[in-house]
Structures are given as structure tokens and as C-alpha cells.
PQR file with spaces between the fields and no chain letter, atoms N, CA, C, O and H, PARSE charges and radii, in Angstrom:
ATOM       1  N    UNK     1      24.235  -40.842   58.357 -0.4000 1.5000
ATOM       2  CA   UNK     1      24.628  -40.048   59.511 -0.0000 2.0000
ATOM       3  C    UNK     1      26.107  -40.255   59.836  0.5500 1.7000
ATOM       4  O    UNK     1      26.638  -39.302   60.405 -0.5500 1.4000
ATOM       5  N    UNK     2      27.107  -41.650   59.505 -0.4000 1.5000
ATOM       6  CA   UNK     2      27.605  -42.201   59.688 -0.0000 2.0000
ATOM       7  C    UNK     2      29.003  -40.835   59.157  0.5500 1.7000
ATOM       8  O    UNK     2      29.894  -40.267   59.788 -0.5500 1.4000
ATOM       9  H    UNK     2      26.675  -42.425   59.043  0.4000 1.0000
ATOM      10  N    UNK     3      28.569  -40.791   57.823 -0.4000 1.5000
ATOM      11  CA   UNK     3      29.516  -39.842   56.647 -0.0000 2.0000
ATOM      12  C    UNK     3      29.319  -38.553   56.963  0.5500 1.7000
ATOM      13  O    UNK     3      30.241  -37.915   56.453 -0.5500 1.4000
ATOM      14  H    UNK     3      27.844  -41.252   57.311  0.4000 1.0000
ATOM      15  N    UNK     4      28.070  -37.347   57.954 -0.4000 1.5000
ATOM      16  CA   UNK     4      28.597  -36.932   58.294 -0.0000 2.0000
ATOM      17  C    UNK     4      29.202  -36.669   59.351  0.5500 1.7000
ATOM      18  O    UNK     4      29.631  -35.542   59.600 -0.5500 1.4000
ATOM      19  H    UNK     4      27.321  -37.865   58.367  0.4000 1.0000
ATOM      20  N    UNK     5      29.315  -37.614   60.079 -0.4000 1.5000
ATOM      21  CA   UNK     5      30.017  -37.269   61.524 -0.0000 2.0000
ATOM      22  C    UNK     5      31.551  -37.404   60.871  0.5500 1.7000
ATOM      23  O    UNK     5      32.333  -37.021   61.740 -0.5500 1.4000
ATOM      24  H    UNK     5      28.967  -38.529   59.877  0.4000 1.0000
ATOM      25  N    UNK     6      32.239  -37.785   59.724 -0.4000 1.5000
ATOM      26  CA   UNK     6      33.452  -37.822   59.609 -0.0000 2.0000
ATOM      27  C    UNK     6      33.938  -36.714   58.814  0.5500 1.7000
ATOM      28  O    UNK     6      35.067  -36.717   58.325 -0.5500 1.4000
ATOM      29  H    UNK     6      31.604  -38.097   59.018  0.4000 1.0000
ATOM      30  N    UNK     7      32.801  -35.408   58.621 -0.4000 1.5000
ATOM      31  CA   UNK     7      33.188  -34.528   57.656 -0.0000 2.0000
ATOM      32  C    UNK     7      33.714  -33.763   58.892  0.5500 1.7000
ATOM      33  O    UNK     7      33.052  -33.511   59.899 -0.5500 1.4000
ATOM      34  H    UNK     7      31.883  -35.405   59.018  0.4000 1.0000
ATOM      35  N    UNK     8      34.925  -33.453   58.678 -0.4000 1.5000
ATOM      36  CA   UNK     8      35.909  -32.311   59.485 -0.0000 2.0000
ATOM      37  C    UNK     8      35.671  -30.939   59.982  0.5500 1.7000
ATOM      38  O    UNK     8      36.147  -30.283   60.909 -0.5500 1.4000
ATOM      39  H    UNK     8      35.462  -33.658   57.859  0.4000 1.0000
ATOM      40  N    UNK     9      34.733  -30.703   59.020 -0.4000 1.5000
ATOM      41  CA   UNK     9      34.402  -29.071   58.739 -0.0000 2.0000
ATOM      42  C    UNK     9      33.281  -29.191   59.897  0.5500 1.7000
ATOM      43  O    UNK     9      32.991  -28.227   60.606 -0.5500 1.4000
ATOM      44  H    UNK     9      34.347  -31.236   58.267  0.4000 1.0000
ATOM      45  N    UNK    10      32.720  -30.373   60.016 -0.4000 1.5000
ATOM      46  CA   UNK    10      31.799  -30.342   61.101 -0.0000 2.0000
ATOM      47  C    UNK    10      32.304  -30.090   63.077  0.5500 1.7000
ATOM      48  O    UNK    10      31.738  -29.712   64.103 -0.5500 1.4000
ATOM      49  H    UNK    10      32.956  -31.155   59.440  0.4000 1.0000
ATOM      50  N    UNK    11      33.355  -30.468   62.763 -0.4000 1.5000
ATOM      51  CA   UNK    11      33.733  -30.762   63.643 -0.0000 2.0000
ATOM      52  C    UNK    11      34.570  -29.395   64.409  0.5500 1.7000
ATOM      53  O    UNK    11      34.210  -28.770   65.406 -0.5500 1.4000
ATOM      54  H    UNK    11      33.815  -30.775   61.930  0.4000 1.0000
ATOM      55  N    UNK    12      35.386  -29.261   63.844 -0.4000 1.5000
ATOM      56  CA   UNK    12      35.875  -27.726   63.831 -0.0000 2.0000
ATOM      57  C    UNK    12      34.348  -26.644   63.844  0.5500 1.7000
ATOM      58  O    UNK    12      34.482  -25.803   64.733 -0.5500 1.4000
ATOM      59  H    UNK    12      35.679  -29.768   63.034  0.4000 1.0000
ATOM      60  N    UNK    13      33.289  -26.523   63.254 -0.4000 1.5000
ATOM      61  CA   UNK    13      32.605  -25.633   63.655 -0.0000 2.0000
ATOM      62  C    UNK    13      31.727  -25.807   65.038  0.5500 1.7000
ATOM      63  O    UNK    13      31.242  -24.799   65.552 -0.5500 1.4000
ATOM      64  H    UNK    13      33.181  -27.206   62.532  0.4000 1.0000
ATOM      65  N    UNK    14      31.520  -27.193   65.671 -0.4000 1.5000
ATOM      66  CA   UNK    14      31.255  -27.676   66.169 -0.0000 2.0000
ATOM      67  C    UNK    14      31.859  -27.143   68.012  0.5500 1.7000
ATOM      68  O    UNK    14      31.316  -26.876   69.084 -0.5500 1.4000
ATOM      69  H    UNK    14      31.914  -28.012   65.254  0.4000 1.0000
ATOM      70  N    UNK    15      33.285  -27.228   67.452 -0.4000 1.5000
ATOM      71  CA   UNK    15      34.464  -26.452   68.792 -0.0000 2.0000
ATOM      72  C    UNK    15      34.336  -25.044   68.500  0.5500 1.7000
ATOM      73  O    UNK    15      34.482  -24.211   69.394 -0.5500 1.4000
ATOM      74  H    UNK    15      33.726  -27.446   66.581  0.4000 1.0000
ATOM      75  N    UNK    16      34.076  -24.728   67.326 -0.4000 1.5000
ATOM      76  CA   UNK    16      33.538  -23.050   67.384 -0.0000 2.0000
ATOM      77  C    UNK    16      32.741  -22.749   68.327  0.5500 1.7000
ATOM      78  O    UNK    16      33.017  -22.265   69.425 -0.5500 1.4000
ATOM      79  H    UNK    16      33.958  -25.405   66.599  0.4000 1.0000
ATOM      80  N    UNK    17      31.292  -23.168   67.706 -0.4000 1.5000
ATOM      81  CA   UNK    17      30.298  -22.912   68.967 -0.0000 2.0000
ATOM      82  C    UNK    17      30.467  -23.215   70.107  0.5500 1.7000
ATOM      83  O    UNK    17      29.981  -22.475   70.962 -0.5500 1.4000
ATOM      84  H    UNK    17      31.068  -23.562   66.815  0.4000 1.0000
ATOM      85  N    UNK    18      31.182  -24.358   70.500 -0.4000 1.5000
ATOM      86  CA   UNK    18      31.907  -24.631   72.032 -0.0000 2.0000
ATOM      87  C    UNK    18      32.277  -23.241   72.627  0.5500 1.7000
ATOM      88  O    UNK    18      31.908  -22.739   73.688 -0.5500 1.4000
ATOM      89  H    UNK    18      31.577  -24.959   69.805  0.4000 1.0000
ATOM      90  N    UNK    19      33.054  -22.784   71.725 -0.4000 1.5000
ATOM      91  CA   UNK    19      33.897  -21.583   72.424 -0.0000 2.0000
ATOM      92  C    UNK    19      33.171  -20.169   72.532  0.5500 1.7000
ATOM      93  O    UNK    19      33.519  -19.243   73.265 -0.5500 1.4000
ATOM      94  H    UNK    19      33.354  -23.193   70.863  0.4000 1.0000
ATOM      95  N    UNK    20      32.171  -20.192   71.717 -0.4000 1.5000
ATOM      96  CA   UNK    20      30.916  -19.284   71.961 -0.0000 2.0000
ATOM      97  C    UNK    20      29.953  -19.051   73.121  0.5500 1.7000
ATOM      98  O    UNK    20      29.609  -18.091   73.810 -0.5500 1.4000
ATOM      99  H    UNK    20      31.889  -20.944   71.122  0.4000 1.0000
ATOM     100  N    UNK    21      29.633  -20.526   73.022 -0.4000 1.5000
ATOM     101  CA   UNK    21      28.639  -20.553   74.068 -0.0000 2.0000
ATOM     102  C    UNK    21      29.780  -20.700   75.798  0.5500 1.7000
ATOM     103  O    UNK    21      29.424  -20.515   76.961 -0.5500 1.4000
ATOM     104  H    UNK    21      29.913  -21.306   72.462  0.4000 1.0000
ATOM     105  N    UNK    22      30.803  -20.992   75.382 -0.4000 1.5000
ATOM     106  CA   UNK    22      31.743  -20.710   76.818 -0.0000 2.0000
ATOM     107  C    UNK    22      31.735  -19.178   76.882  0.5500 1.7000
ATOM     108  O    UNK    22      31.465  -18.744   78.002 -0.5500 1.4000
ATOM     109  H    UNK    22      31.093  -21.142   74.436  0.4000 1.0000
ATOM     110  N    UNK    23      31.981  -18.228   75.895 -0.4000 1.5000
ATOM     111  CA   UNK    23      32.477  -16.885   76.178 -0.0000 2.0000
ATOM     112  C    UNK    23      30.985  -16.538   76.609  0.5500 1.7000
ATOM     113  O    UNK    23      31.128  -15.860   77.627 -0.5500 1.4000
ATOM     114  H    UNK    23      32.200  -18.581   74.986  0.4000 1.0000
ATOM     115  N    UNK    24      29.610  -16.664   76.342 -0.4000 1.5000
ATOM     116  CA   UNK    24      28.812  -16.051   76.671 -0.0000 2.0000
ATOM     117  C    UNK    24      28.218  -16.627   78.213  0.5500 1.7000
ATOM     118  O    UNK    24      27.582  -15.878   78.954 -0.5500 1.4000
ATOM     119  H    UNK    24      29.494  -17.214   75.515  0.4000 1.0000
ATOM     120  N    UNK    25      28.452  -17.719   78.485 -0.4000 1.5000
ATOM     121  CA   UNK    25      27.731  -18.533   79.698 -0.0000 2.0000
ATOM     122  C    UNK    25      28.949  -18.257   81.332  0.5500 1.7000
ATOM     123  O    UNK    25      28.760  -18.148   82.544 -0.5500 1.4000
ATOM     124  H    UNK    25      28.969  -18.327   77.884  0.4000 1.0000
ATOM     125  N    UNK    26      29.868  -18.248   80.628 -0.4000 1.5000
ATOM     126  CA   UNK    26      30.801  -18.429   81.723 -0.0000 2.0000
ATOM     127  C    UNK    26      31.134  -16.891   82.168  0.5500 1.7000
ATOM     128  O    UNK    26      31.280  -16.049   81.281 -0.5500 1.4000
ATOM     129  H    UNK    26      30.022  -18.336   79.644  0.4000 1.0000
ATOM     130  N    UNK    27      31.236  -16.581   83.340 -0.4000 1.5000
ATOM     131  CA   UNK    27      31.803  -15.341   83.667 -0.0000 2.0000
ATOM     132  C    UNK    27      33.050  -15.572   84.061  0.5500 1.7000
ATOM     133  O    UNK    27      33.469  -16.485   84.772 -0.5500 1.4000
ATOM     134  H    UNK    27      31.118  -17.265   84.061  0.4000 1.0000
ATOM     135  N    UNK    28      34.018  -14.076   83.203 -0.4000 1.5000
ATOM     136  CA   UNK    28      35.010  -13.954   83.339 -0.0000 2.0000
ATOM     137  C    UNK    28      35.729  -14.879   82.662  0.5500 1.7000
ATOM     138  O    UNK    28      36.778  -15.354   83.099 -0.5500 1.4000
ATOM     139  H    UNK    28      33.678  -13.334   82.625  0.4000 1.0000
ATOM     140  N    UNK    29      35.112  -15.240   81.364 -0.4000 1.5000
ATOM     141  CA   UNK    29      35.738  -16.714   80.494 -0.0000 2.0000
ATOM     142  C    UNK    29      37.616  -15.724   79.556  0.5500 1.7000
ATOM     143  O    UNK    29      37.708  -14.645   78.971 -0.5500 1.4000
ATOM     144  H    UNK    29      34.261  -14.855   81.009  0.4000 1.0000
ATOM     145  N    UNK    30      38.424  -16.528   79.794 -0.4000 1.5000
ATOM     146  CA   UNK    30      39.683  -15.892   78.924 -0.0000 2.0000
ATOM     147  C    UNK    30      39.412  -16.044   77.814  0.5500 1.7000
ATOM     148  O    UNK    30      38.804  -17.078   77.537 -0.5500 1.4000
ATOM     149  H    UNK    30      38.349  -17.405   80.269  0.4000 1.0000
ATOM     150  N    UNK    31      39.690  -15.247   76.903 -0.4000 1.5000
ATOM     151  CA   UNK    31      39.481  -15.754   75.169 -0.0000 2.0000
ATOM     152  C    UNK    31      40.695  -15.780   75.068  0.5500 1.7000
ATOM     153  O    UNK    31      40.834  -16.985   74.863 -0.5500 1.4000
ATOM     154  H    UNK    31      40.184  -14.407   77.128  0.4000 1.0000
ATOM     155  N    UNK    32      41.853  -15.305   75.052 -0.4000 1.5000
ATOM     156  CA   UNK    32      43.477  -15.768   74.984 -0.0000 2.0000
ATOM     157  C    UNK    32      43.899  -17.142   75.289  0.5500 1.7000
ATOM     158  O    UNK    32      44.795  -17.853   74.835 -0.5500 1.4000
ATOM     159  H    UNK    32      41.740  -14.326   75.219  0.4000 1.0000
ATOM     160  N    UNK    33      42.791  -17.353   76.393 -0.4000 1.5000
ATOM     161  CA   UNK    33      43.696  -19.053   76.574 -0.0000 2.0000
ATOM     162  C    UNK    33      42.776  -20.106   75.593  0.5500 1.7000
ATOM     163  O    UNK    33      43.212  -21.117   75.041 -0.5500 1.4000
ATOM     164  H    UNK    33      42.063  -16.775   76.762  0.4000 1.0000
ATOM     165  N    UNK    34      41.406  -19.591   75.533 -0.4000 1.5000
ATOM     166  CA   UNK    34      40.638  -20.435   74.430 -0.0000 2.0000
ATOM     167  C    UNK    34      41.434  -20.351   73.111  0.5500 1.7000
ATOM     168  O    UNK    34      41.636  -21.293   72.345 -0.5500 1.4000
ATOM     169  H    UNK    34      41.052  -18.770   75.981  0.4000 1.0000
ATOM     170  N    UNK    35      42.001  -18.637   72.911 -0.4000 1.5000
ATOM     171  CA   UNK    35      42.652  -18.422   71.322 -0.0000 2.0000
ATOM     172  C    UNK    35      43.907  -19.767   71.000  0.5500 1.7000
ATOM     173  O    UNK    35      43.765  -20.648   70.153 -0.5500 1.4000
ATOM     174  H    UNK    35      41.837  -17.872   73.533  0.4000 1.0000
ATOM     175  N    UNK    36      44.849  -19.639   71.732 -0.4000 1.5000
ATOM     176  CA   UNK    36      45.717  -20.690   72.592 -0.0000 2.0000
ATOM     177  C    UNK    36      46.016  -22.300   72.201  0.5500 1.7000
ATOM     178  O    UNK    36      46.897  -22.911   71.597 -0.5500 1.4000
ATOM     179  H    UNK    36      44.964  -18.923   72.421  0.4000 1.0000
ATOM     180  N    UNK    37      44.612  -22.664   72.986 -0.4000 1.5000
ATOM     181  CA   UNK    37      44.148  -24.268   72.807 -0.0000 2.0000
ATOM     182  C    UNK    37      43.786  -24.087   71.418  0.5500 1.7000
ATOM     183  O    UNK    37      44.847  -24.172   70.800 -0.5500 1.4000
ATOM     184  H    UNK    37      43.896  -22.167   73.476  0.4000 1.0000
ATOM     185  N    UNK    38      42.591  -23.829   70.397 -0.4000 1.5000
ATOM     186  CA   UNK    38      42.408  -23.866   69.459 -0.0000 2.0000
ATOM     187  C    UNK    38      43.568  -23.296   68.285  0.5500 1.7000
ATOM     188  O    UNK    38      43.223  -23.501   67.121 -0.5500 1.4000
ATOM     189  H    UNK    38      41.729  -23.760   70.899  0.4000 1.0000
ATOM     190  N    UNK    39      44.890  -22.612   68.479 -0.4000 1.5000
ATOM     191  CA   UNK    39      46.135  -22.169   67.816 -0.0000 2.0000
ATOM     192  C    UNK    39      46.909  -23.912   68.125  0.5500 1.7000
ATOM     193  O    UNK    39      47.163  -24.443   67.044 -0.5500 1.4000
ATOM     194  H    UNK    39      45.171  -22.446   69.425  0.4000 1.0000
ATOM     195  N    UNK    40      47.178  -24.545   68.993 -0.4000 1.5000
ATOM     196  CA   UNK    40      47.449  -25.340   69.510 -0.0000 2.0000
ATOM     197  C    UNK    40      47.166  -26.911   68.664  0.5500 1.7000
ATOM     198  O    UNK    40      47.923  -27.690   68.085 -0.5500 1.4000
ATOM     199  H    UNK    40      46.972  -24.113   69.871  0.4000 1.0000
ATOM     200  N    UNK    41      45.787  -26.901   68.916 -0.4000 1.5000
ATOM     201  CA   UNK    41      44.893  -28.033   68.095 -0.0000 2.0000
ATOM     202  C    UNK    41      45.370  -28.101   66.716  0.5500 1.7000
ATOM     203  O    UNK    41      46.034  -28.989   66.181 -0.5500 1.4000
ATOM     204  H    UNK    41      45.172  -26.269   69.387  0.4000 1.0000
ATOM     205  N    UNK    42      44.782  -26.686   66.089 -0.4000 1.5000
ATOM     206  CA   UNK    42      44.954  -26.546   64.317 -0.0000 2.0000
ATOM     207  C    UNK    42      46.846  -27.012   64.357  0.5500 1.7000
ATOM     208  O    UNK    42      47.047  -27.982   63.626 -0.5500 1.4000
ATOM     209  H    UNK    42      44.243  -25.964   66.524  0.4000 1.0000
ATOM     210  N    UNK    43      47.798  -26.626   64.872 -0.4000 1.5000
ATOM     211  CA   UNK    43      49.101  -26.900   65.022 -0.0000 2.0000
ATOM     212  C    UNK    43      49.497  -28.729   64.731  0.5500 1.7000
ATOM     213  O    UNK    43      50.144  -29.290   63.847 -0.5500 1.4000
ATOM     214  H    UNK    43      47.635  -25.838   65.466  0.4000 1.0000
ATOM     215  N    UNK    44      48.894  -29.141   65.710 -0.4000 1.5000
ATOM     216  CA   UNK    44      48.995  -30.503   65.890 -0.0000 2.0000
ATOM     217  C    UNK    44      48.307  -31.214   64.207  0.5500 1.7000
ATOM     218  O    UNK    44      48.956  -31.904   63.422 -0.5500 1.4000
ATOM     219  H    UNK    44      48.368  -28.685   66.428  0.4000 1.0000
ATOM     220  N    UNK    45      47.257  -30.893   64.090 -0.4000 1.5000
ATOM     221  CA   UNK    45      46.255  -31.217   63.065 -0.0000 2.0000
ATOM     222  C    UNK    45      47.225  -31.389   61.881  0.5500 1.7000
ATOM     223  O    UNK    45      47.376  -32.459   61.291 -0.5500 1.4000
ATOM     224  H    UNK    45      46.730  -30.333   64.729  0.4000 1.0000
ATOM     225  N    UNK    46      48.041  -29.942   61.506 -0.4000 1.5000
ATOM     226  CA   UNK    46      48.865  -29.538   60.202 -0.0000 2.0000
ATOM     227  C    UNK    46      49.922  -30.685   60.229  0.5500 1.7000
ATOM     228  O    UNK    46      50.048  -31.551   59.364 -0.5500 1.4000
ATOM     229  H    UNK    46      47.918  -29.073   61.985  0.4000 1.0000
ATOM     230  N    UNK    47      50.742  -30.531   61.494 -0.4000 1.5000
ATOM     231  CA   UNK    47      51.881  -31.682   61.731 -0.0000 2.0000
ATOM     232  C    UNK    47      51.439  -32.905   61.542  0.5500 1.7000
ATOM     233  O    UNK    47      52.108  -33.662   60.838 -0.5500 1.4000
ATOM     234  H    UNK    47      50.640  -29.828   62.197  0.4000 1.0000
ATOM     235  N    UNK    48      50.150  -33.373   62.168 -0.4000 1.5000
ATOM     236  CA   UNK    48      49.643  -34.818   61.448 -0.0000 2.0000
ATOM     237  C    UNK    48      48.922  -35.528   60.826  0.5500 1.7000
ATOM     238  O    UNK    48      48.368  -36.617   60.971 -0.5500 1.4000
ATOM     239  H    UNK    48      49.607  -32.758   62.740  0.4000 1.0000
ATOM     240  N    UNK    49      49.048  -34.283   59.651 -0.4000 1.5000
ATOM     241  CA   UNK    49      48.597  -34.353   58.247 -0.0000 2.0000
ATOM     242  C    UNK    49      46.963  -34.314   58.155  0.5500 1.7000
ATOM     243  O    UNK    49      46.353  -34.263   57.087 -0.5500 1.4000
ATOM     244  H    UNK    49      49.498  -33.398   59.533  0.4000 1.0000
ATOM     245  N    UNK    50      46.435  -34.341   59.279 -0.4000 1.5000
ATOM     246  CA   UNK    50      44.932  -34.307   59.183 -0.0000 2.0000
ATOM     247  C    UNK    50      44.217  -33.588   58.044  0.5500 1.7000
ATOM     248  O    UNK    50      43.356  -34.106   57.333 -0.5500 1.4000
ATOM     249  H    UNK    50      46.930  -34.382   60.147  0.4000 1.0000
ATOM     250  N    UNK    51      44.755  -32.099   57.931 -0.4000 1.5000
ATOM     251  CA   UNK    51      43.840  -31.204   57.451 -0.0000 2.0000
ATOM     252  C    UNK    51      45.178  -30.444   56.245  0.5500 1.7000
ATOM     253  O    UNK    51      45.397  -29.234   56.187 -0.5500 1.4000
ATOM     254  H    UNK    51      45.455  -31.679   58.509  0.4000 1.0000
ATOM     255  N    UNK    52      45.730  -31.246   55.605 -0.4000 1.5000
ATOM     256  CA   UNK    52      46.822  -30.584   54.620 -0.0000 2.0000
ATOM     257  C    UNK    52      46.429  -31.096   53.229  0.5500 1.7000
ATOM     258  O    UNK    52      47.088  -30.753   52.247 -0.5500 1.4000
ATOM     259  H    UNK    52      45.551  -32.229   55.652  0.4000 1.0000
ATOM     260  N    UNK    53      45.184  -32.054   53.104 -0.4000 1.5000
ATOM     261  CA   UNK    53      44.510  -32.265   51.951 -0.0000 2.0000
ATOM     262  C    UNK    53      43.303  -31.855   51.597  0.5500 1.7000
ATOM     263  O    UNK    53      42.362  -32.640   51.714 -0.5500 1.4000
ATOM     264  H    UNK    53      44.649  -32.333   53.901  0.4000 1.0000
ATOM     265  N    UNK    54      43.121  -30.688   51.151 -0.4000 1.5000
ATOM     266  CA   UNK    54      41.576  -30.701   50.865 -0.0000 2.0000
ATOM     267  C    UNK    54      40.439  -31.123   49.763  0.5500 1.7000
ATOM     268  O    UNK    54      39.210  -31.064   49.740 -0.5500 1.4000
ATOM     269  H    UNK    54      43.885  -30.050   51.056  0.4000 1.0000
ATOM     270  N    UNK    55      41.423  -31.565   48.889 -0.4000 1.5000
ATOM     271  CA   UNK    55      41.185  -32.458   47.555 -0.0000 2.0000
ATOM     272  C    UNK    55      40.810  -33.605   47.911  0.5500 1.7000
ATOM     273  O    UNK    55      40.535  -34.371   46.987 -0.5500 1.4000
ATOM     274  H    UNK    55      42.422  -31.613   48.908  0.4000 1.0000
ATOM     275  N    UNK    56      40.703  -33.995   48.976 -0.4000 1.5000
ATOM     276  CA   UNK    56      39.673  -35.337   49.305 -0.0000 2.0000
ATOM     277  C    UNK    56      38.104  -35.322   49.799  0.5500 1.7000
ATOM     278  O    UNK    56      37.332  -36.267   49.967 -0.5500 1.4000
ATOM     279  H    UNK    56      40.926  -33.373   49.727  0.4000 1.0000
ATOM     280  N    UNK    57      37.932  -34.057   49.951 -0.4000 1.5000
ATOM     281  CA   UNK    57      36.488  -34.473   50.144 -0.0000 2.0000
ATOM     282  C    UNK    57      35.894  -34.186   51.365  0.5500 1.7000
ATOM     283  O    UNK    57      34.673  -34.031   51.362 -0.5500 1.4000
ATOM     284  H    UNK    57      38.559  -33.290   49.814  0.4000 1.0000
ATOM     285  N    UNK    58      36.713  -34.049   52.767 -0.4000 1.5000
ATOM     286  CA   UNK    58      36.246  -33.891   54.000 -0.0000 2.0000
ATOM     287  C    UNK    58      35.818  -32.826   54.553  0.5500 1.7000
ATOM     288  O    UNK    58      35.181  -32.788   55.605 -0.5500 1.4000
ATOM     289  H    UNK    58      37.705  -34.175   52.769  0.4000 1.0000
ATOM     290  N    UNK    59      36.028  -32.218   54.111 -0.4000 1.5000
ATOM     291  CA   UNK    59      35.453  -30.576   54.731 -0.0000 2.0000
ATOM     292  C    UNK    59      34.282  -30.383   53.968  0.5500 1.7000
ATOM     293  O    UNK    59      33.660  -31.405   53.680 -0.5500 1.4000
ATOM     294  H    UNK    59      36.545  -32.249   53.256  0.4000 1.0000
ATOM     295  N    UNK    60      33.771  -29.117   53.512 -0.4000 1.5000
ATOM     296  CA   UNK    60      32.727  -28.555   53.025 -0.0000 2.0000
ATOM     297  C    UNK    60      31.943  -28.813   51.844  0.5500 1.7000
ATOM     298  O    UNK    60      30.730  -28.676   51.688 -0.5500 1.4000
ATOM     299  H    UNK    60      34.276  -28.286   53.747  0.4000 1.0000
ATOM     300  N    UNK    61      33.152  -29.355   50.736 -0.4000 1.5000
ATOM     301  CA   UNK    61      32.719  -30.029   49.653 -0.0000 2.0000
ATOM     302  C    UNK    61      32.132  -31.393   49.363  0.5500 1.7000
ATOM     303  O    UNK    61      32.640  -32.326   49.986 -0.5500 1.4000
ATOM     304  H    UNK    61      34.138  -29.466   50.863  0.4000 1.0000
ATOM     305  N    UNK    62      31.516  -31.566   48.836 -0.4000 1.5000
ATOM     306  CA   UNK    62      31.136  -32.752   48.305 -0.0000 2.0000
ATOM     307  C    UNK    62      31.626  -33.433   47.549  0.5500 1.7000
ATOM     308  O    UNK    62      31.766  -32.866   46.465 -0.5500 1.4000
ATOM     309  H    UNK    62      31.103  -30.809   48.329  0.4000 1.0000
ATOM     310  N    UNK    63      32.183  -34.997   47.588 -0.4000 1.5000
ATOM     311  CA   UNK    63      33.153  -36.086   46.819 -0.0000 2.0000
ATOM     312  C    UNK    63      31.904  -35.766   45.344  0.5500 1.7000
ATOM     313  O    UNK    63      30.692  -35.588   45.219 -0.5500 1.4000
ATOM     314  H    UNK    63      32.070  -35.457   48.469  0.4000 1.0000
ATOM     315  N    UNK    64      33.057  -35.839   44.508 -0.4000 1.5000
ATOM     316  CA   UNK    64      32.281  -36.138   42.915 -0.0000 2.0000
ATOM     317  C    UNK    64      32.569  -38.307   42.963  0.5500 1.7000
ATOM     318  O    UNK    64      33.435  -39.020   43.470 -0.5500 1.4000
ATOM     319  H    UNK    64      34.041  -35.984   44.609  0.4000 1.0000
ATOM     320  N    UNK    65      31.589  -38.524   42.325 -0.4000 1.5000
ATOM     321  CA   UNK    65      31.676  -39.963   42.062 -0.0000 2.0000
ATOM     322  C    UNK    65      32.897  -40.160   41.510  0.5500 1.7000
ATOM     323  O    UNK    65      33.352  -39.209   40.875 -0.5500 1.4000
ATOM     324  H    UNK    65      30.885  -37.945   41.913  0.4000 1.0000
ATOM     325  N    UNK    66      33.529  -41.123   41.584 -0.4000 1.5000
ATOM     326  CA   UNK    66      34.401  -41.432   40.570 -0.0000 2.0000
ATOM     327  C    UNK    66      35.779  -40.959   40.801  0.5500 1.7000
ATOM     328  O    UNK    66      36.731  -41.684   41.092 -0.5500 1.4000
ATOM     329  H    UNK    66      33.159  -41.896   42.099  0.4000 1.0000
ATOM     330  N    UNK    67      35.805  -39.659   40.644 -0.4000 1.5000
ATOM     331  CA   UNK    67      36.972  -38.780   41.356 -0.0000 2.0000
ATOM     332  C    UNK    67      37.445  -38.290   42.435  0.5500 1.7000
ATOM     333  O    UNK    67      38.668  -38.237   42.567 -0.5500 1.4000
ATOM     334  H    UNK    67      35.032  -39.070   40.407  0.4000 1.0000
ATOM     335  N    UNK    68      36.785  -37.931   43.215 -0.4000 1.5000
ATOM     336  CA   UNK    68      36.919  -37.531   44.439 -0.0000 2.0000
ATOM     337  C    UNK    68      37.787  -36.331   44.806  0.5500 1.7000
ATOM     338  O    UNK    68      38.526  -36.011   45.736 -0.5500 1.4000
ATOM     339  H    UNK    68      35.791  -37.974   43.108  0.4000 1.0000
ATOM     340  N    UNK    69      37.248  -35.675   43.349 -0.4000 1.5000
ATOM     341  CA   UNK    69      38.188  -33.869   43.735 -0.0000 2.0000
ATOM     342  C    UNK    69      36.926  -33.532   44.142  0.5500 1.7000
ATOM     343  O    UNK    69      36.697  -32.402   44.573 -0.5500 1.4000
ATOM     344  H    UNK    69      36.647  -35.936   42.594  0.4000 1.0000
């Protein structure tokens, strides 16, 4: 459970549905300022290197043994 709470891809879809279930529950919810914060986030992410490797394994794919492409 441990490995996937550190897969990324989880996490990001995770603030997806956040922003779903805000646009449908909340009245009068902005999607510009949600567009915004999440333009914002991914920004920060790129600048600190979080998400500029995808040859490691954290997102959607699965590590091969050995290699880890």
C-alpha cells in the first residue's frame, strides 16, 4: 500500500476528482480559479523537478526489475 501511495499519477488524479466533486457540490464553484491553482501546482512541480522524469517509474508505468525504465 506503502508503493502506491508514492505513485504520482495517483495523486494528481486524486486532485482531479477533488476538483470535480467541488464543481458539482458547491454552488457557484469558479473553474478559472480552480484552472489557476492546478496551472500553478503543475508550474511549481516542473521547476522542482518532481515530474520532469518519467523514466523512473512513478506515474502509470510499472518499474521493470533490474532496470527501472
Amino acid at each position: 500500500m506503502e508503493e502506491k501511495l508514492k505513485n504520482r499519477g495517483l495523486w494528481v488524479a486524486l486532485f482531479s476528482l477533488l476538483g470535480m466533486i467541488l464543481m458539482d457540490t458547491v454552488p457557484h464553484f469558479d473553474i478559472g480559479r480552480y484552472e489557476q491553482y492546478v496551472d500553478l501546482f503543475l508550474v511549481i512541480l516542473v521547476a522542482a523537478g518532481v515530474i520532469s522524469n518519467p523514466s523512473a517509474g512513478k506515474w502509470f508505468m510499472d518499474n521493470e526489475e533490474g532496470g527501472g525504465k
